[in-house]
C-alpha positions as a printed Julia matrix, in Angstrom:
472×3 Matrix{Float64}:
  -4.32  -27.33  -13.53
  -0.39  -26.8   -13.82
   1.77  -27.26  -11.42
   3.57  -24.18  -12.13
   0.63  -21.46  -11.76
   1.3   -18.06  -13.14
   0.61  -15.35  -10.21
  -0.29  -11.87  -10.3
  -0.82   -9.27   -7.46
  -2.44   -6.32   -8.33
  -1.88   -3.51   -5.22
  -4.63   -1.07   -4.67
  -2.49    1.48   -3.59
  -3.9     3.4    -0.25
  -6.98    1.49   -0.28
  -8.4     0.74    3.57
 -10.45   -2.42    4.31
 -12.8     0.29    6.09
 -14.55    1.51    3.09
 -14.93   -1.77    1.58
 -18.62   -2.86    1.37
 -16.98   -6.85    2.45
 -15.6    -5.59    5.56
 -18.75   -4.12    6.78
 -18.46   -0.19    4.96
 -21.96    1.0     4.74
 -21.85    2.13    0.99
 -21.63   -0.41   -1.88
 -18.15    0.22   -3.13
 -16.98   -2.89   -4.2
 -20.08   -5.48   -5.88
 -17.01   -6.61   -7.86
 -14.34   -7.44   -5.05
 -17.17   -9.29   -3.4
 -18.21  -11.48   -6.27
 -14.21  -12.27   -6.52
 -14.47  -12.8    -2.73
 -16.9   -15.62   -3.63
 -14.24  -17.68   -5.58
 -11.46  -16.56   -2.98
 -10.2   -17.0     0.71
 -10.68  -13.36    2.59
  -8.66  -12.21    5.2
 -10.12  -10.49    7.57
  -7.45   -9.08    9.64
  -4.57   -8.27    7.32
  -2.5    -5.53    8.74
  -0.18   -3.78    6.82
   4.17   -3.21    8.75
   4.08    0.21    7.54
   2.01    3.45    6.61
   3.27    4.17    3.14
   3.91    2.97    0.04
   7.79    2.72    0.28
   8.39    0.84    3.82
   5.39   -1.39    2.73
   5.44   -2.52   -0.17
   9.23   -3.48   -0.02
   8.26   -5.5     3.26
   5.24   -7.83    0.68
   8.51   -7.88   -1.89
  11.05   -8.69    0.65
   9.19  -10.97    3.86
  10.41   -8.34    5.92
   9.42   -5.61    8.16
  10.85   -2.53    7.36
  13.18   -1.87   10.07
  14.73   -5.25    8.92
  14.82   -4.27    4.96
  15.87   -0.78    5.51
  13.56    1.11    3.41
  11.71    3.47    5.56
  11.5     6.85    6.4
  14.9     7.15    7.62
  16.52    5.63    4.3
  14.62    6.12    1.63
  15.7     3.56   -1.27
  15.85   -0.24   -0.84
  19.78   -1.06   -0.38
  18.85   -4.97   -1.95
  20.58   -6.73    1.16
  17.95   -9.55    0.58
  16.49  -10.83   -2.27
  13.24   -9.74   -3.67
   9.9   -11.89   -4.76
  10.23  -11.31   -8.78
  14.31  -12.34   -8.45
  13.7   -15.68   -6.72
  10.55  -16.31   -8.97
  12.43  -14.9   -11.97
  15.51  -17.77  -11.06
  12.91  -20.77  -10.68
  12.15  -19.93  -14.65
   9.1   -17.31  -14.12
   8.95  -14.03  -16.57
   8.95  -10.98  -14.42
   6.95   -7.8   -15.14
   6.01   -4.71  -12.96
   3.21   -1.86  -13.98
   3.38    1.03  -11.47
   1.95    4.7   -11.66
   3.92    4.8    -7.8
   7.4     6.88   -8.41
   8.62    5.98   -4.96
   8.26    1.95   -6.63
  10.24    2.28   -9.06
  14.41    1.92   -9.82
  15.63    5.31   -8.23
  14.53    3.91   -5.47
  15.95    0.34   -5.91
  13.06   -1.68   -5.59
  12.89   -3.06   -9.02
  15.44   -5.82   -8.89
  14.27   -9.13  -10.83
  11.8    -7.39  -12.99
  12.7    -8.68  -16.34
  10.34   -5.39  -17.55
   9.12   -2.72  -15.6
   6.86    0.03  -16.71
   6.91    3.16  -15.05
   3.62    4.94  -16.27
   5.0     8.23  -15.82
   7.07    8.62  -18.61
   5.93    8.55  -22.31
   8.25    5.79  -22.61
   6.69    3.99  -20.25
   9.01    0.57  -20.68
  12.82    2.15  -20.72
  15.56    1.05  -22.45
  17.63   -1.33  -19.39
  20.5     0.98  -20.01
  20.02    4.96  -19.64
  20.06    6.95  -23.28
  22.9     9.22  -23.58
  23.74   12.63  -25.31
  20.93   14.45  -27.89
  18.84   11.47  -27.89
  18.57   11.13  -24.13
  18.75   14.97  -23.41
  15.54   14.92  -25.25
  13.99   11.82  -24.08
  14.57   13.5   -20.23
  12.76   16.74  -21.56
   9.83   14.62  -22.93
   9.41   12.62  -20.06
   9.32   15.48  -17.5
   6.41   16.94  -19.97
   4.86   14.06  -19.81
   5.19   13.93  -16.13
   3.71   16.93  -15.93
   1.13   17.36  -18.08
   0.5    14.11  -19.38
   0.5    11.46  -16.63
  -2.04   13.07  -14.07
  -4.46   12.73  -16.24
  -3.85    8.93  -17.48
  -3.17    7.26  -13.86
  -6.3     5.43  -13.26
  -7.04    1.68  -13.4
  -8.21    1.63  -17.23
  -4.37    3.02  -18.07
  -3.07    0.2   -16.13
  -5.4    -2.3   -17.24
  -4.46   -1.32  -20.84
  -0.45   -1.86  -20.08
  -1.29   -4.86  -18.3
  -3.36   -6.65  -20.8
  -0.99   -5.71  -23.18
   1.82   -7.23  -21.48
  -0.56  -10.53  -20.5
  -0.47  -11.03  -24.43
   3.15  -10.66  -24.84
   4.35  -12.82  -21.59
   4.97  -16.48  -21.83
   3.79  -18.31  -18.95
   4.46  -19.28  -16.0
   4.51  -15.43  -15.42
   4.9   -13.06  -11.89
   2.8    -9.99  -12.31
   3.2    -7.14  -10.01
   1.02   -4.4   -10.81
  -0.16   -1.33   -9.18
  -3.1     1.14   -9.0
  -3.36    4.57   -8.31
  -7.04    5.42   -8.02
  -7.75    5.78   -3.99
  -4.71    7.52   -3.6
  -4.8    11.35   -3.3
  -6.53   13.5    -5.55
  -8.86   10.19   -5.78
 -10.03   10.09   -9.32
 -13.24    8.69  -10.17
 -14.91    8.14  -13.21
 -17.85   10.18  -14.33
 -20.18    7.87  -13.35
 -19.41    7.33   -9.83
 -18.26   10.63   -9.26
 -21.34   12.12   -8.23
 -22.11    8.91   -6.46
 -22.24   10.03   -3.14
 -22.31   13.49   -2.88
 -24.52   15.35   -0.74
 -28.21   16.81   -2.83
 -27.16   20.0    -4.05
 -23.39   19.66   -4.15
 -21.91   19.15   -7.59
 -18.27   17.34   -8.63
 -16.44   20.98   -9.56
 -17.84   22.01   -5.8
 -16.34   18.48   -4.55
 -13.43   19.2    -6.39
 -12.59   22.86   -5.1
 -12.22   20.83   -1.45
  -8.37   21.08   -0.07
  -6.38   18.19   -1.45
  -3.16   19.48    0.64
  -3.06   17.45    3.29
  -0.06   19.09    4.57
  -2.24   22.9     4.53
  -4.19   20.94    6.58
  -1.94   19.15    8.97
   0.13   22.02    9.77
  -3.09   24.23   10.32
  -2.47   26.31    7.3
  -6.05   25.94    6.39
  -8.65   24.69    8.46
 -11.22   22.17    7.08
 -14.49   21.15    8.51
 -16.54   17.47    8.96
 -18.47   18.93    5.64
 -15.09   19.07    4.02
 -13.94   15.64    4.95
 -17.71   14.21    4.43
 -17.42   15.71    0.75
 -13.53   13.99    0.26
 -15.0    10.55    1.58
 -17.66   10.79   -1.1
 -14.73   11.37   -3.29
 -12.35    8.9    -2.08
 -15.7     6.35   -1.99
 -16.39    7.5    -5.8
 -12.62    6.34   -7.13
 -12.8     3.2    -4.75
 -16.01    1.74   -6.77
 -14.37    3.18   -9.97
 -11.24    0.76   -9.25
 -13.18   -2.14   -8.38
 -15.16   -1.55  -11.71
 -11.72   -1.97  -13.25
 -10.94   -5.08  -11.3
 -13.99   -6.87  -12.0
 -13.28   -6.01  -16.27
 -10.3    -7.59  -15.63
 -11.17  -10.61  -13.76
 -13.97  -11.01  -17.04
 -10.79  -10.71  -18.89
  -8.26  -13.33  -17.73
 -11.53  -15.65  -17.34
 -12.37  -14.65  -20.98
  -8.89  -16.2   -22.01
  -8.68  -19.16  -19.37
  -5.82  -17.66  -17.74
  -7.18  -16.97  -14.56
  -7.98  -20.69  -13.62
  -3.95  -21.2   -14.14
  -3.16  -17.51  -11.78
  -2.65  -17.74   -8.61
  -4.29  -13.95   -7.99
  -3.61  -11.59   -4.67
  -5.22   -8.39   -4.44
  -4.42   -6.08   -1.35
  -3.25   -2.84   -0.7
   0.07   -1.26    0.65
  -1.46    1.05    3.57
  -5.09    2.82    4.28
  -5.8     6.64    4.16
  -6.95    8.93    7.13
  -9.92   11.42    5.23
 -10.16   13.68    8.5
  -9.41   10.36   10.7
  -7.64   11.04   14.33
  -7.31   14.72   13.04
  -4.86   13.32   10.19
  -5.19   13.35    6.29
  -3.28   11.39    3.8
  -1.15    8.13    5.13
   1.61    9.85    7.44
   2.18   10.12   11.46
  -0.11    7.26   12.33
  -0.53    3.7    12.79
  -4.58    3.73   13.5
  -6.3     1.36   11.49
  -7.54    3.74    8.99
  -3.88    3.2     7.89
  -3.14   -0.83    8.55
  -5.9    -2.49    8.18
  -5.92   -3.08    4.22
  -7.91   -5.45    2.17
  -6.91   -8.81    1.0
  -8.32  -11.88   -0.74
  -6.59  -14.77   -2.4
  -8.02  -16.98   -5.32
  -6.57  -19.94   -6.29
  -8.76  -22.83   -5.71
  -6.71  -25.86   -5.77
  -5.2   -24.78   -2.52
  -7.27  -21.79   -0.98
 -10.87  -22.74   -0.74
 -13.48  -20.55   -2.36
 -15.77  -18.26   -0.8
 -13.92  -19.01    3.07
 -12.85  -15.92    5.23
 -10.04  -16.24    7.7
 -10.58  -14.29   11.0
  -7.01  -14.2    12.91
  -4.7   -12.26   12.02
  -2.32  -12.24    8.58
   0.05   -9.39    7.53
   1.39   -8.45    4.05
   5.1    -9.8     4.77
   3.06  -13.32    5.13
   2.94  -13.15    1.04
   6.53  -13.35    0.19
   6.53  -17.04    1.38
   3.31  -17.95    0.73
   4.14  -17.77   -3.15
   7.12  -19.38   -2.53
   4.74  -22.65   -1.22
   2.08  -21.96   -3.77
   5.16  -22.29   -6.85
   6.49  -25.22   -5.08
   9.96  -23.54   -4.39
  11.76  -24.66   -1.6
  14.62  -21.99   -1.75
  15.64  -22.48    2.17
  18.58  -19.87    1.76
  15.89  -17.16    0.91
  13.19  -18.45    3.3
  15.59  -18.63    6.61
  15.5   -14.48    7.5
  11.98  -14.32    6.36
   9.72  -12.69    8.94
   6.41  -13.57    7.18
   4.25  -16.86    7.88
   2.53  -18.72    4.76
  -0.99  -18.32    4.65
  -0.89  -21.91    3.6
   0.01  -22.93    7.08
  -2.5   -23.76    9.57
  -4.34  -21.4    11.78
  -3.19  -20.57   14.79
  -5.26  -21.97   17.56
  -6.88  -18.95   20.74
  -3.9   -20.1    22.93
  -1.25  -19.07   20.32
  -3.1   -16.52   18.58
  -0.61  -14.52   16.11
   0.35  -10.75   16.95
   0.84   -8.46   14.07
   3.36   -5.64   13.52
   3.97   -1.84   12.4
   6.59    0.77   12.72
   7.26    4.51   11.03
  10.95    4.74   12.37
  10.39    8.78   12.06
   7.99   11.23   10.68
   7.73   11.74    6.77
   8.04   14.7     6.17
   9.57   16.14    9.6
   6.73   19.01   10.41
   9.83   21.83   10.28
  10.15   21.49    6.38
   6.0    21.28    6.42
   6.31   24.56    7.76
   8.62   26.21    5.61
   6.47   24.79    2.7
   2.86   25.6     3.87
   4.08   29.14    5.54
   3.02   28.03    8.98
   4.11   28.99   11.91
   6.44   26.48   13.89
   3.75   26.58   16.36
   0.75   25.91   14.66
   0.25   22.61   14.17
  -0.44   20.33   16.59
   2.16   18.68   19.21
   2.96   15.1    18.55
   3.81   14.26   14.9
   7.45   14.74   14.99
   8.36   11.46   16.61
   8.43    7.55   15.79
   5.5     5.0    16.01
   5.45    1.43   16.52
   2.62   -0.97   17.54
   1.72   -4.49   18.22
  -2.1    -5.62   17.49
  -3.96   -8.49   19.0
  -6.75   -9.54   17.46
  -8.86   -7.22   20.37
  -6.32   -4.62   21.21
  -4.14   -2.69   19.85
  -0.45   -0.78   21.54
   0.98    2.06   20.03
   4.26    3.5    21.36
   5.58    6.51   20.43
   8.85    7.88   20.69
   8.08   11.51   22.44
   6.18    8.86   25.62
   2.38    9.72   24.57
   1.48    6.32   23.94
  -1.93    4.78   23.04
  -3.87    1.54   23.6
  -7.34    0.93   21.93
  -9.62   -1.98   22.27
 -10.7    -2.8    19.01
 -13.59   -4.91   20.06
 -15.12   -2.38   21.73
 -13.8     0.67   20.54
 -12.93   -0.24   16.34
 -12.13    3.66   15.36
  -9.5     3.99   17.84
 -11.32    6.61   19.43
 -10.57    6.11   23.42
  -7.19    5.61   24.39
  -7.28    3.39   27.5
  -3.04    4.39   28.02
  -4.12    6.49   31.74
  -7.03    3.97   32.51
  -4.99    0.72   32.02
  -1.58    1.31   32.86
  -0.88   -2.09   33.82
  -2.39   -3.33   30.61
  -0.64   -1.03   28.94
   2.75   -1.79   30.71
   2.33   -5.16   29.85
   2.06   -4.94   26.01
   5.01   -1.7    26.15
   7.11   -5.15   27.37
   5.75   -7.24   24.79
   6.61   -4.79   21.94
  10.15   -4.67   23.16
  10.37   -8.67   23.24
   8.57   -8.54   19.9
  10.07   -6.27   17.7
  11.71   -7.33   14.9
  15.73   -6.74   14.34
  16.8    -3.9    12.64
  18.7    -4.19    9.6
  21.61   -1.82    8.65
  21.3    -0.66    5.04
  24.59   -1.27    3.34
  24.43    2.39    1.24
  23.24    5.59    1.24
  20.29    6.3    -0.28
  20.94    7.73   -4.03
  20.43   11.21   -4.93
  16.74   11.45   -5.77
  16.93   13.54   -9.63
  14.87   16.86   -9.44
  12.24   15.23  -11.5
  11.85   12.52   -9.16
  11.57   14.9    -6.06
   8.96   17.16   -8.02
   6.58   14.23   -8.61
   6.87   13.26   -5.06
   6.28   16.8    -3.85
   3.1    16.96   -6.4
   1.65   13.93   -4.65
   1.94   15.07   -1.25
   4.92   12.64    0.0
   7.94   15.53    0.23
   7.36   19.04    1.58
């Protein structure tokens, strides 16, 4: 095997260890993540620093936690004060390529540096020019993209459109190559294919009736329209249906690169950025919490020469851990980048009970504020619930779990006993509860201070956004 293995992380976007048949779900969603489990090291515990895409994903391409890399729902762009994973990898001689249907991961929002191409699958030309087209022929390729946008791209955002770019591009790409590459399935509307989609839906109940079910999350949130546990029983099926779609698509490409005896030579991560709440702690979507529904995201790694196959890691790991874990893996010392680096390398040993690891998450405000929810849904200012406006941020052991919040209604959950988050022991356990408020302040990562403002986001960019739920 080389010395200098390609890698490639594909990112199930909002796709929760919970509803993984590995992790103990009680429908068989995944037959092909567990097979790849079987060649891989699982993590059990892998918690992700943040609850959506942009605050997380930048922390698994930075090492750092969000407050520290300043993308996060109080700046919403990446202001490139560190380095990123495909710029270090991309300097060490690797060729760099991201796929992403995600518009918050893409350039606008400067997270693309060291990507020798990136392919944004919303527009129709889904690999752009480096350098923006000017005058007739860029007034028009503007127009055709925002059609395509539109119309086009809502329709051709599952895993077999980025499987197609990607296999494409694995054709194209000299090796040693970094592969980032995202997919869109479990995340809101949840698109399944037609021959899960019926999967799991109650006897009598057809798709177009599963389909006609509230896909708003903010009608729902700010009380605009009720929804009941049939409702969110009918969107699980849904959300269940797209999450064994995906994994179809994962195991056709894992035949693939094995097919072409490149996947022996990849060292291969596949994870997600965050989780989803379907009617979870009275939330929908991935905002205003940090439950587990939200952090707790799936993760294996396959690469046997250094992570044995078929082994499953109890303590805890989090997704900042990967930034230097490749590092190790492509044999790059690079102690300038590693020194602010808040991750660990899964390649180090495990910790041992007495010095058992605690994992981190913040949302440094809510996103969106409920005011401009309001104004959107038609709501009244008083109708949804008290308690999202504020900021969240936890420390989880292992067992237990503090969140603190900003407005003083904290929460503390045992997660042996209680694994839903459904008790909070905060007025039972004060002491307890004291204890880990101190630890969280000792704890807590230093904040960064983002050296810009974040860029204008283009109408375009903010309609897309708005479309998938993430601006009101």
């Amino acid at each position: 095997m080389s010395s200098t293995p390609n890698i490639l992380i594909l990112l199930l976007d909002t796709a929760r260890a919970q509803s993984f048949t590995h992790y103990g779900y009680h429908r068989p969603t995944t037959p092909h993540w567990e097979a790849l489990a079987a060649e891989s090291v699982v993590y059990d515990q892998a918690i992700a620093p943040g609850c959506w895409s942009l605050p997380a994903q930048v922390a698994l391409l930075t090492g750092l936690f969000p407050s520290t890399h300043g993308a996060h729902e109080l700046h919403r762009a990446y202001a490139h004060a560190y380095p990123m994973l495909p710029e270090v990898l991309r300097e060490a001689g690797y060729h760099t390529f991201g796929i992403s249907p995600n518009s918050w991961m893409s350039d606008e929002f400067g997270v693309t540096h060291g990507f020798e191409r990136y392919t944004k699958l919303w527009q129709y030309r889904a690999t752009a020019p480096a350098s923006p087209r000017t005058g007739l022929t860029g007034r028009l390729e503007t127009q055709l993209n925002r059609w395509y946008s539109r119309h086009v791209f809502p329709h051709r955002n599952r895993a077999t459109h980025v499987n197609r770019h990607l296999r494409a591009r694995l054709v194209d790409t000299p090796e040693p190559f970094f592969g980032y590459v995202i997919y869109w399935d479990t995340h809101l509307p949840y698109a399944a294919t037609d021959h899960h989609a019926a999967r799991w839906l109650p006897p009598g109940v057809t798709v177009a009736q599963a389909r006609r079910v509230n896909r708003d999350p903010w009608r729902y949130i700010t009380g605009a329209l009720p929804m009941s546990e049939e409702d969110f029983g009918l969107l699980q099926a849904c959300y269940d249906a797209a999450l064994a779609s995906l994994d179809d698509e994962i195991g056709a490409l894992i035949a693939w690169l094995r097919q072409r005896h490149i996947l022996d030579r990849t060292l291969l991560i596949v994870t997600s950025d965050h989780g989803e709440n379907i009617g979870d702690h009275g939330l929908m979507s991935h905002a205003y919490s940090l439950h587990d529904t939200l952090l707790h995201v799936p993760l294996l790694v396959r690469y046997p020469a250094l992570f044995p196959p078929g082994q499953r890691v109890t303590h805890q790991v989090q997704l900042t851990d990967l930034f230097p874990t490749v590092l190790d893996v492509a044999g790059l010392a690079s102690p300038s980048v590693r020194q602010p680096l808040q991750g660990l390398s899964l390649l180090q040993p495990p910790p041992t009970p007495d010095d058992e690891r605690l994992a981190y998450a913040e949302m440094l405000g809510p996103h969106p504020a409920m005011a401009s929810l309001n104004r959107r849904t038609g709501a009244s200012e008083h109708t949804p619930r008290p308690g999202l406006d504020r900021a969240l941020r936890c420390v989880r052991t292992p067992t237990s779990k503090f969140i603190w919040a900003s407005d003083g209604a904290h929460m503390l959950y045992d997660l042996q006993h209680d694994p839903y988050e459904t008790t909070n022991l905060v007025t039972y356990e004060p002491q307890r509860a004291a204890s880990y408020l101190a630890l969280l302040e000792h704890w807590r990562p230093p904040a960064g201070t983002p050296s810009s403002a974040p860029p204008p986001m283009d109408e375009d960019v903010r309609q897309r956004l708005r479309a998938l739920g993430y601006l009101a």
